[in-house]
N, C-alpha and C positions, 0 to 999 in steps of 0.2 A: 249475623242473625240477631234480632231485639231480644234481649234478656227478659227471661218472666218475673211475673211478681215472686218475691219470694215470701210473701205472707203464706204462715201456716194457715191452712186450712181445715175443717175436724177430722179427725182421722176416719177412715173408709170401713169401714165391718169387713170381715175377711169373707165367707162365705155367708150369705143373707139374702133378706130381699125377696122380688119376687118370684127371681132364677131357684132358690131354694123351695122356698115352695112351690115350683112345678113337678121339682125333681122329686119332691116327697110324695105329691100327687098320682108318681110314675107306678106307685105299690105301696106297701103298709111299710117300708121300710124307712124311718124318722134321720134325713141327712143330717138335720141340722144337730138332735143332738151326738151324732156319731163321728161330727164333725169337731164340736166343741169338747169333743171328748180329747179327741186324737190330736187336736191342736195344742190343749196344754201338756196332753205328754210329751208332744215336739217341744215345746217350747220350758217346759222345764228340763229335758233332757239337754237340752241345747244352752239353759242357762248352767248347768253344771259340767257340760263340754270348753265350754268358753273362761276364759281367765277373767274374773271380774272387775283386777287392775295389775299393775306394774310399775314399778318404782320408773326406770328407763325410756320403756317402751309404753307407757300408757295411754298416749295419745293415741295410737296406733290400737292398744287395746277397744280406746273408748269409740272408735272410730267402725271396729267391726261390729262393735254392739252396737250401735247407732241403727249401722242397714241391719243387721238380722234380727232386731226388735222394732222394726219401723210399721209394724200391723201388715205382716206378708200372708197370702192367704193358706202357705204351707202347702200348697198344690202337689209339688214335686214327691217330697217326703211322705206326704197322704198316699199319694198311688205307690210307693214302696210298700209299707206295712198293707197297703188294703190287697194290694196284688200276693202277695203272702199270705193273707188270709182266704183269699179266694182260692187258694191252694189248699186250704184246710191246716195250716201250720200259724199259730200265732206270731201277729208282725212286730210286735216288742222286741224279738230276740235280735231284729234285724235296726234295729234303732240308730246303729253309727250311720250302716248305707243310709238311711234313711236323712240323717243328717248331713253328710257327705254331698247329699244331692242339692238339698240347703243350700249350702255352702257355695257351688257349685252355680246357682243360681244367682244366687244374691250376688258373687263376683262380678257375674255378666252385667247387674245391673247397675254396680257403683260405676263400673267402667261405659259402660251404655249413656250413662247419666254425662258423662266429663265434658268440657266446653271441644273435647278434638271431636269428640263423636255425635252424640245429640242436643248436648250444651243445654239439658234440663234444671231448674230449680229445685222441683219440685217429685217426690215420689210418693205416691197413698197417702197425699194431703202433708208430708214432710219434707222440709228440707234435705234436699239430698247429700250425700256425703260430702262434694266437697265442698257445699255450699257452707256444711255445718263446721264441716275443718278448712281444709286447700286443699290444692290440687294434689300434693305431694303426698300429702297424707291417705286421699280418694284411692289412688295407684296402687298404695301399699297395701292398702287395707283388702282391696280388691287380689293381688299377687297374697295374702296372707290365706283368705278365706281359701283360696283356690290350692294352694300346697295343703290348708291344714285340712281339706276335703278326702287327699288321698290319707293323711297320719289315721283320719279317722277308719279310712276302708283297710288298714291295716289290724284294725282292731274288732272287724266284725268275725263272728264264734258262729260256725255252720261245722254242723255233724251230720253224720250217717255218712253213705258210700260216695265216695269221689269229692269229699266236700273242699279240699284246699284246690283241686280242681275245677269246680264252681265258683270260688271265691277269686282265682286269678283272670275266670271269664266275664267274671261282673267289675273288675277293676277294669281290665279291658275295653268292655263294653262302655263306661265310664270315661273311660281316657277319649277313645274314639267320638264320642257323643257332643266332650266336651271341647275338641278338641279342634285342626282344621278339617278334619273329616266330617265336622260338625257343625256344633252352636261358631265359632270360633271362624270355619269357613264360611259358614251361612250371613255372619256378618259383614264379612266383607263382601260377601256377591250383592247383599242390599247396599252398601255403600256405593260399589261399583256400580250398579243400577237406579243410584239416582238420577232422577229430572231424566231417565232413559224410556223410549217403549219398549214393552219385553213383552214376549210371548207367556202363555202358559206352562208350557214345558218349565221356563226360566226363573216365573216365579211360585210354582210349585218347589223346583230347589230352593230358592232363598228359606221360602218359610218352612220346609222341613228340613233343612239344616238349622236353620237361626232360632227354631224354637223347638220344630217335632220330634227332634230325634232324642234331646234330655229329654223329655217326657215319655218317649217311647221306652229311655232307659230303664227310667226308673220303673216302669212294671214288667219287664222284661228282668231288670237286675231283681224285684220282687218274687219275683217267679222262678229264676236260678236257684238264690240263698236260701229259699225254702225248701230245695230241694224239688221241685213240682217234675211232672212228669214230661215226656217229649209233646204230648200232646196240649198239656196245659199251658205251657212256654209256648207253645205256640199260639192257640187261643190269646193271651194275653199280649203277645207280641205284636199280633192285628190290632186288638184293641189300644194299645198304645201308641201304633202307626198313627192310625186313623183318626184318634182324639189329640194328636199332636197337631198336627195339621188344622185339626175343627176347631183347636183352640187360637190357635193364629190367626184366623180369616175373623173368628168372631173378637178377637181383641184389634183386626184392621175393621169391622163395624162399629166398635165401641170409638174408634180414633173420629169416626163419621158423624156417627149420634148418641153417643154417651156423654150423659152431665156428668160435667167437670166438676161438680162437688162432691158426687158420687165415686167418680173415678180417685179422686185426688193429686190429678194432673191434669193438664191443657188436652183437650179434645183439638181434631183439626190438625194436629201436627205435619201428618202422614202427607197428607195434600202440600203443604207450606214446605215440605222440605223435598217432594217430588217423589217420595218413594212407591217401591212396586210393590202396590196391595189387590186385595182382590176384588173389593168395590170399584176400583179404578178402572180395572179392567172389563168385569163382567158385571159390575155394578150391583148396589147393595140387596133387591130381591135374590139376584141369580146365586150371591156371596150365602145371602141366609141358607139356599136353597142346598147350598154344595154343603155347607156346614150342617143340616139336617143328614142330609144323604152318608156324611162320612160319619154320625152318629150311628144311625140306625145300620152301619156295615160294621162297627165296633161293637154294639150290643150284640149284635147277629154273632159277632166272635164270643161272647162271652155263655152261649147259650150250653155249650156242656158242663158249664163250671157249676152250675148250679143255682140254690140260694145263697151258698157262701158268697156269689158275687155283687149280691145287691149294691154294699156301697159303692161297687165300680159302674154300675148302672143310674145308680143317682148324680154321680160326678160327672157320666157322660152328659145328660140335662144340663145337668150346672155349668159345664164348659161352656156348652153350645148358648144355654141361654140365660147366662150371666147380665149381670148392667154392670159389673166392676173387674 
C-alpha cells in the first residue's frame, strides 16, 4: 500500500459547519453552543483523568495524550451525559462512563490507524500515533487507553434502588460493545470482507459491530447510570441502534465525497482498499436515503422523552449530515 503524505494538515473543528447548522435549524435548540459546552467539560475532565507525565513510562504517557487531544469530536461521551440528561438526571455525575467510552474509542483508532490494519498517516489533519512515535509505542498506547477505560468504569457513583446492579450492567454492556461481540468483531468481518461481494444482511453486521454497537452503548449505558426507567432505556436504546448504523453509512459517504481538508484524512480510501460500504453497494443516493430513514426511526424513539431530549435530536442531524 503507498504511504500518505504525512504533512499536518489544519486541524478539523469538532462539531461545525453546515451539518450544525441544520441541526440547529431542526428547533430553537442552539447544538453548537451545547456542544462546546460539554466538549470542554470532557476534555478538562479528561485532562485531569490522564497522567500528564512519568519519569519511566512517559512516552507511553505522551503517546495517549497525543490521540485523545488530537481534536476528536467527543461523539461517544456527548451521548453518555446527553442520554442522562434526557432522562431528566444530570450527566456530570456520569463523567468517568462518559470518559471510559473515550477511551474506548480512541483505542480502536490508534490501532485502526497501524500499518497491519489501515496503515494511515494521518488522523483529523494529525499525525497519527505511530507515525508521531512507532509502532511499539501505537500498540501500548492503544492496550493502555482500553484497560484504563474499565479503571475508570470502576469509579463511576450511581445511587437510588438497584444501583451497583446498574453499574455491573453498563460495564457489561461496555465489555460486550467493545469487544468481539462488537466494535472488535465487527473489525474483523470488514477485514475479512475485503476486495469480497457481500450481501446486505453481511454488511449491515460489519457496520453495527465495527461502529454501531459502542454508540448504541453509550446511550444505552447513559440511560442505565441514570437510573432511567424500563421504558426510557428502551426509547434511547432504539435511538442508539439506529444512529450507530446512520452514523457509519454516512462517514462510508464522507469516504466517497468528503474534502479531505475538511475531514483531516485521505477521502477515497474505502474504494482503494475494497471494503464493504454502503455506497458500493446500494450507492450513494439510496446510502443518503437509508441514513435519513434510520434518523427519522431514532427521533421517532426519542418522542416520549420529551424536551429534555433535544440535544439527542440535534446529534441525530449532525450524524446523518455531517461533512467531517
Amino acid at each position: 500500500m503507498t504511504k500518505k503524505t504525512t504533512k499536518t494538515i489544519s486541524k478539523t473543528s469538532r462539531i461545525s459547519g453546515s451539518a450544525g447548522i441544520r441541526a440547529n435549524q431542526a428547533g430553537a435548540f442552539n447544538l453548537s453552543s451545547y456542544l462546546k459546552k460539554k466538549q470542554k467539560e470532557i476534555d478538562r475532565a479528561m485532562t485531569r483523568a490522564l497522567p500528564a507525565k512519568h519519569d519511566l513510562i512517559g512516552q507511553l504517557v505522551a503517546a495517549m495524550r497525543h490521540s485523545m487531544f488530537s481534536g476528536g469530536k467527543r461523539l461517544r461521551p456527548l451521548l453518555v451525559l446527553a442520554a442522562a440528561e434526557a432522562c431528566g438526571k444530570p450527566g456530570t455525575g456520569l463523567m468517568n462512563a462518559a470518559l471510559a467510552m473515550e477511551c474506548i474509542h480512541t483505542y480502536s483508532l490508534i490501532h485502526d490507524d497501524l500499518p497491519a490494519m489501515d496503515n494511515d498517516d494521518l488522523r483529523r489533519g494529525q499525525p497519527t500515533c505511530h507515525i508521531a512515535f512507532d509502532e511499539a509505542t501505537a500498540i501500548l498506547a492503544g492496550d493502555a487507553l482500553l484497560t484504563y477505560a474499565f479503571e475508570l468504569m470502576t469509579k463511576v457513583k450511581t445511587n437510588g434502588s438497584g444501583a451497583q446492579k446498574r453499574l455491573l450492567e453498563a460495564i457489561e454492556l461496555l465489555t460486550r460493545a467493545a469487544g468481539m461481540n462488537g466494535m472488535v468483531g465487527g473489525q474483523m468481518a470488514d477485514l475479512v470482507c475485503e476486495k469480497k461481494a457481500v450481501d446486505l444482511p453481511t454488511l449491515e453486521y460489519i457496520h453495527t459491530h465495527k461502529t454501531g454497537h459502542l454508540i448504541a452503548a453509550a446511550c444505552r449505558m447513559g440511560a442505565l447510570l441514570s437510573g432511567a426507567t424500563g421504558k426510557q432505556v428502551k426509547a434511547l436504546t432504539i435511538y442508539g441502534e439506529t444512529m450507530g448504523l446512520a452514523f457509519q453509512i454516512a462517514d462510508d459517504i464522507l469516504n466517497v465525497v468528503g474534502d479531505h481538508a475538511k475531514m483531516g484524512k485521505q477521502a477515497g480510501t474505502d474504494e482503494a482498499r475494497g471494503k464493504a460500504t454502503y455506497p458500493a453497494l446500494m450507492g450513494l443516493n439510496a446510502s443518503r436515503d437509508h441514513a435519513q430513514a434510520l434518523m427519522r426511526k431514532g427521533l421517532a424513539a426519542l418522542q416520549p422523552l420529551g424536551p429534555k431530549a433535544e440535544p439527542l435530536r440535534a446529534l441525530a442531524h449532525y450524524i446523518v449530515e455531517r461533512e467531517v
